[in-house]
C-alpha positions in Angstrom: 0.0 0.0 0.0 1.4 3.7 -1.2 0.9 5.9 1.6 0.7 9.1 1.7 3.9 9.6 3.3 6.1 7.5 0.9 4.8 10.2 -1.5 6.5 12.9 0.6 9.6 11.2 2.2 11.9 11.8 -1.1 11.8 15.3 -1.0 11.4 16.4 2.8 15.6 17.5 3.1 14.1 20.7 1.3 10.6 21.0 3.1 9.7 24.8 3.7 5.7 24.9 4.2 4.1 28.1 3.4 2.3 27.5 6.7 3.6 26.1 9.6 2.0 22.8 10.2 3.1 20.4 12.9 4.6 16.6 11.8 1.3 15.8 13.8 -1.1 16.5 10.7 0.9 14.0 8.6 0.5 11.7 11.0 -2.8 11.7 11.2 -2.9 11.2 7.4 -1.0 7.9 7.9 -3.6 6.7 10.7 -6.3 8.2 8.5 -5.1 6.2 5.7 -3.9 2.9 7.8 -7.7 3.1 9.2 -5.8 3.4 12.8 -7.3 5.1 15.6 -5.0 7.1 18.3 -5.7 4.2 20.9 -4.6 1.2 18.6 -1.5 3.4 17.3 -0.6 4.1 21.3 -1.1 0.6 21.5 1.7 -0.1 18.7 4.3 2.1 20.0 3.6 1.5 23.6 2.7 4.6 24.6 0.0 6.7 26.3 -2.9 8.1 24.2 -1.9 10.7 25.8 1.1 11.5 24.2 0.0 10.8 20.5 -2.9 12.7 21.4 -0.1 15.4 21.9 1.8 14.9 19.2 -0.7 14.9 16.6 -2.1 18.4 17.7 1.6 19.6 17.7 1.7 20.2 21.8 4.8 17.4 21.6 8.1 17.3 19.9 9.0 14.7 17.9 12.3 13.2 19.7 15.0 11.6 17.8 13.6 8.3 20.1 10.4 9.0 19.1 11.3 9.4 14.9 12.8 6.0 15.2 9.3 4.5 17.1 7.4 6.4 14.0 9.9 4.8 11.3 9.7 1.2 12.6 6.1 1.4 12.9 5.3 3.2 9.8 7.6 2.0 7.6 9.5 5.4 6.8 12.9 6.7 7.8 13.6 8.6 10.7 14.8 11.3 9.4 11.6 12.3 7.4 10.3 13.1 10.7 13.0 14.9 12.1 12.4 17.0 8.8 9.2 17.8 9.5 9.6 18.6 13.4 12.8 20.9 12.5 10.8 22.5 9.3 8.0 23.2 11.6 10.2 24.3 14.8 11.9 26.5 12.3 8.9 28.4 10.7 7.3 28.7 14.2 10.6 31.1 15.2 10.2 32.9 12.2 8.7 36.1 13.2 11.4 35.9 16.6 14.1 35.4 14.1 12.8 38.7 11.7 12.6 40.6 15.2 16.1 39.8 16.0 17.2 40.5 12.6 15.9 43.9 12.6 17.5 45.3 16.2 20.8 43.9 14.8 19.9 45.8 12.0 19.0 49.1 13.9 22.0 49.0 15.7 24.3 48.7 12.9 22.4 51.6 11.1 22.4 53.8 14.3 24.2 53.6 17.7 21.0 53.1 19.3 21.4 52.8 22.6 23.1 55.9 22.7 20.6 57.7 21.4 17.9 56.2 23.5 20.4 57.6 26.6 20.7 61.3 24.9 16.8 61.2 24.5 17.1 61.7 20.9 14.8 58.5 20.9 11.8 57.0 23.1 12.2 53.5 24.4 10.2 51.1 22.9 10.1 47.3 22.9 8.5 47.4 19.7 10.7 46.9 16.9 8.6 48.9 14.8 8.3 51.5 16.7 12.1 52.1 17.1 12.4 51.6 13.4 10.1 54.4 12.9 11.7 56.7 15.4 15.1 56.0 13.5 14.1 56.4 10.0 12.4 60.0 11.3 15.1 60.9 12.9 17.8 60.3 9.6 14.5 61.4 7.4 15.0 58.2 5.2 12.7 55.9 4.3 14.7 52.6 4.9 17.1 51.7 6.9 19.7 51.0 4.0 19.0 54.9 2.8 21.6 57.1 3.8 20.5 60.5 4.8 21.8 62.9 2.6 23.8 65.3 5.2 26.1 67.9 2.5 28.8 69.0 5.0 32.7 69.5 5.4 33.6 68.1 9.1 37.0 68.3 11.7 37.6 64.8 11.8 40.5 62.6 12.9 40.0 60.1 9.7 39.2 61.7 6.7 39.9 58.0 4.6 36.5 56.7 5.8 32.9 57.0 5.6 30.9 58.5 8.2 30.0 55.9 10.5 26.8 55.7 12.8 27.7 57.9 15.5 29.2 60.4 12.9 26.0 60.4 11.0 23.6 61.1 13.6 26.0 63.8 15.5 25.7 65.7 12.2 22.0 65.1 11.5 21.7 65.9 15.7 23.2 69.3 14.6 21.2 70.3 12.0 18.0 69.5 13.3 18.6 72.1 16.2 20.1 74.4 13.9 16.5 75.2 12.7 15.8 76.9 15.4 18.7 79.0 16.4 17.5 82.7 15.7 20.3 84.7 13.1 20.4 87.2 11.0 20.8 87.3 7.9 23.8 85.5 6.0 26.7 88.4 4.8 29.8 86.8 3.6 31.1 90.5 4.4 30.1 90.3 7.9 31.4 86.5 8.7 34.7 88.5 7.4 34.4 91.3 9.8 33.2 88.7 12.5 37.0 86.8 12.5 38.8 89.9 13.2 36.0 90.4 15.6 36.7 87.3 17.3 40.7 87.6 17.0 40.1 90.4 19.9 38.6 87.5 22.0 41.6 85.5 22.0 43.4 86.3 25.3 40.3 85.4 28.3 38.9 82.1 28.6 35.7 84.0 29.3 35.5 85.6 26.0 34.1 82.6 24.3 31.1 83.2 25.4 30.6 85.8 23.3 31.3 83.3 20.4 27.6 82.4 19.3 26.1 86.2 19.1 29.4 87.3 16.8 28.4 84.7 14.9 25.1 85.2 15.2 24.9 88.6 13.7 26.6 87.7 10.6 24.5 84.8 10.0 26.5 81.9 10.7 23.5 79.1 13.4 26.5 78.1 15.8 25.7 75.2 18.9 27.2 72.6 20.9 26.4 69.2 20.5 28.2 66.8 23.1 30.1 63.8 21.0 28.8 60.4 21.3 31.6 57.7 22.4 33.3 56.4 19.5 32.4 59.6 17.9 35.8 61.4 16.3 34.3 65.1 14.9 35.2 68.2 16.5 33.5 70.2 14.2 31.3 70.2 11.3 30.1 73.2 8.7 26.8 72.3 6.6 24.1 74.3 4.7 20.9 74.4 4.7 20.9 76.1 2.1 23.3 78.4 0.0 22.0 81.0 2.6 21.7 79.2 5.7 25.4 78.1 6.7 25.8 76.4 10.5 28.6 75.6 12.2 28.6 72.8 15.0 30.9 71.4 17.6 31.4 68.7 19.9 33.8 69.8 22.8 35.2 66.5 23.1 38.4 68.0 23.8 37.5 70.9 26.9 40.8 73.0 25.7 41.1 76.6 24.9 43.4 75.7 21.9 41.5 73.7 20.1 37.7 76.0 20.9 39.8 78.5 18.9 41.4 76.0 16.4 38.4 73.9 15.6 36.3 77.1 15.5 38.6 78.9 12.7 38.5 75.7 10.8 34.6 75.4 10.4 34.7 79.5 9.9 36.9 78.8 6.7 34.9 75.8 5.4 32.0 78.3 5.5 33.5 81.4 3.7 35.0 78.5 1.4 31.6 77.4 0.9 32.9 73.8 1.6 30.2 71.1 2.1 27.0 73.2 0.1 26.5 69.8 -1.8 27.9 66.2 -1.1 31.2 65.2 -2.3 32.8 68.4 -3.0 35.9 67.5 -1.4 39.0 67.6 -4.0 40.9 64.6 -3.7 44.9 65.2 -3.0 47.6 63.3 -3.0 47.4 62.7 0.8 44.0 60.7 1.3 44.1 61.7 4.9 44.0 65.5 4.2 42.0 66.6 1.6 42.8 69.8 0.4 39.5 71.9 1.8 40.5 70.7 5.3 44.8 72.0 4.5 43.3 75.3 3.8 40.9 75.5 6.9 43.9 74.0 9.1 46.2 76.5 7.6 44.1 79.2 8.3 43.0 78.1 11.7 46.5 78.1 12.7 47.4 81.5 11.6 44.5 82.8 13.9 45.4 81.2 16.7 49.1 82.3 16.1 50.0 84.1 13.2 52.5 81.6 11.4 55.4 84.1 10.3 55.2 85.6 14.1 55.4 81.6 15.7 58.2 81.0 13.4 59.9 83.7 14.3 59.7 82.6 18.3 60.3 79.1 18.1 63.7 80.7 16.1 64.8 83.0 19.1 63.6 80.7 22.1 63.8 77.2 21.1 64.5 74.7 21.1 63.2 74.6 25.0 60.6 77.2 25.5 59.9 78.1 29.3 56.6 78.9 30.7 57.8 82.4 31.2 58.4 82.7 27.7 55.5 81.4 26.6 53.6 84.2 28.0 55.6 86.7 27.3 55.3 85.9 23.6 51.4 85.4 24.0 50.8 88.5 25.9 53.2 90.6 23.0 50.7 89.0 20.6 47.5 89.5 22.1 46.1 85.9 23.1 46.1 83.1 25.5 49.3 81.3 26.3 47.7 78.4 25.9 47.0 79.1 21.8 50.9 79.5 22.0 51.1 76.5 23.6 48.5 74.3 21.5 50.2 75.7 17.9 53.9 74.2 20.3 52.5 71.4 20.8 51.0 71.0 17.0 54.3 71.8 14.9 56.9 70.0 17.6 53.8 66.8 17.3 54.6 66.6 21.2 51.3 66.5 22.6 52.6 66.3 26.2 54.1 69.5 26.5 52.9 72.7 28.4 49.8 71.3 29.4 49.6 73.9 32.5 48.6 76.5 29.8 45.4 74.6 28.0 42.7 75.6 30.2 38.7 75.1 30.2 36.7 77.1 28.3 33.3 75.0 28.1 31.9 76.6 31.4 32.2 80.1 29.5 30.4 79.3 26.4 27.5 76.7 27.1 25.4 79.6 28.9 25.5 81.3 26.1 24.7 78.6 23.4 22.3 76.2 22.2 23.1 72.8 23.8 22.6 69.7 23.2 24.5 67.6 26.2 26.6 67.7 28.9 23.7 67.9 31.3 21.6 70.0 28.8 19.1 68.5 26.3 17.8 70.3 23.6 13.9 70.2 22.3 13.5 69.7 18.7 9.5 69.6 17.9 8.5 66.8 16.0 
């Protein structure tokens, strides 16, 4: 007699049902088709009618012991019902298995969890509820869309593609940067502003007058607080050809590189770098390309004109004492610790004269729009 298994059993390696049904249902078709009734089948295995009851309503498992009991009394192997039990275990963790899939999938897109700690998103068990929050917060509409962020950023790898935490810093930054109140945009002005702000260099306090300088020439300036792993000090992006906005991070709390970073993103804007995506020229360097040379250049000569820092590492070096350190800073109007940070940067001996880099951060986030560091910003939805 041709059963209605021995039509199945040769192709059971590759079973995937549509539907998840339990090896239970087959069975039933072999009793059904044997004209055996749970009791006599319990009777044939040895078992309770309990337990076949079980497994043909798909409340048991089918055991390795128990495929073997099946074969010998049915007449199949046990493997075709191992099949069926895996096949069926399988498409029952299906929609646990897609969950999964998807948080992995969230977390590699986004660093999530940081996000959910800087409020930027509201916990949520639900998978899709967190997906939604993400893909709102990039403005995609999948996860494998990139948001389209034009920007030129102060980075410590310029070789590689933003990564998560890079991404949603920036996008972080421009979100708030809608609602900072400026005037106007004046390329003139942002001019004016720099020799503004070159008066500012000698007092840590002075920073805090950073955000309405460049305020009033039209340039949205605010603080967002880095994410860990996160390697931007500053970023310049557009909203749009009139609407430039400079962010930074703080990650390093030092007066030399508030000034440094600053100048950079100043010079990316009057550059115009980062108005669409990809403008960067490549270079020979892959590291450097030539947009951030220029606003390092110039970011240096603010801090410290260059000729005038040549000049005094010619008559003091090669050791240069705190004493003359500021002497040199007070002749040229800034902070000894910009002498010290532009030392440190052309002698690439990061250890030296740290007495001199002193704290700005407590001067200028009063005075700012803040995102972090004990402050969290409201962005309406």
């Amino acid at each position: 007699m041709k059963t209605i298994t021995d039509a199945r059993k040769d192709r059971v390696s590759d079973f995937s049902p549509a539907e998840a049904f339990p090896p239970g249902e087959y069975l039933r078709d072999e009793l059904d088709e044997r004209g055996w009734s749970q009791v006599e089948f319990a009777q044939i295995l040895g078992r309770p009618v309990r337990t076949i009851n079980q497994i043909l309503n798909g409340k048991r498992a089918i055991t390795p012991e128990t495929a073997k009991e099946l074969s010998a009394a049915l007449g199949t192997s046990a493997e075709f019902w191992l099949n069926l039990e895996t096949a069926y275990r399988l498409k029952l963790a299906e929609p646990a298995s897609a969950r999964i899939a998807r948080r992995a999938q969230l977390r590699e897109r986004a660093p999530i969890r940081e996000m959910l700690n800087r409020r930027w998103l509201e916990p949520s068990d639900n998978v899709d509820v967190l997906e939604a929050q993400v893909l709102r917060f990039f403005g995609t509409s999948s996860l494998e869309e990139r948001s389209s962020l034009a920007h030129a950023a102060k980075r410590t790898r310029y070789d590689e593609p933003l990564g998560p935490a890079q991404e949603a810093w920036i996008t972080r930054v421009r979100q708030l940067a809608e609602a900072v109140p400026v005037a106007p945009y004046s390329p003139e002005r942002l001019r004016e502003a720099v020799t503004e702000l070159r008066e500012l260099l000698a007092l840590p306090e002075h920073v805090g007058r950073v955000p309405a300088v460049l305020g009033a020439a039209g340039v949205r300036f605010l603080i967002v607080e880095q994410l860990p792993s996160l390697k931007v000090d500053g970023v310049c992006l557009w909203f749009d050809d009139l609407r430039p906005v400079i962010g930074m991070s703080l990650r390093f709390d030092r007066i030399d590189n508030f000034w440094f970073v600053l100048r950079h993103e100043i010079e990316h804007v009057l550059r115009r770098d980062g108005t669409v995506l990809d403008t960067e020229i490549e270079s020979e360097d892959p590291d450097a390309p030539d947009s951030e040379r220029i606003a390092n250049d110039a970011a240096a000569d603010f801090c410290v004109p260059v000729e005038e820092l040549a000049d005094f590492m010619i008559r003091a070096g090669p050791v240069y004492t705190d004493t003359q350190i500021r002497g040199f800073a007070a002749r040229i109007g800034v902070h000894p610790g910009l002498v010290a940070g532009q030392l440190r940067r052309r002698l690439a001996r990061w250890d030296l004269f740290q007495r001199h880099l002193v704290k700005i951060r407590e001067h200028l986030l009063p005075h700012a729009v803040v995102d972090g560091f004990g402050h969290m910003a409201l962005v309406e939805a």
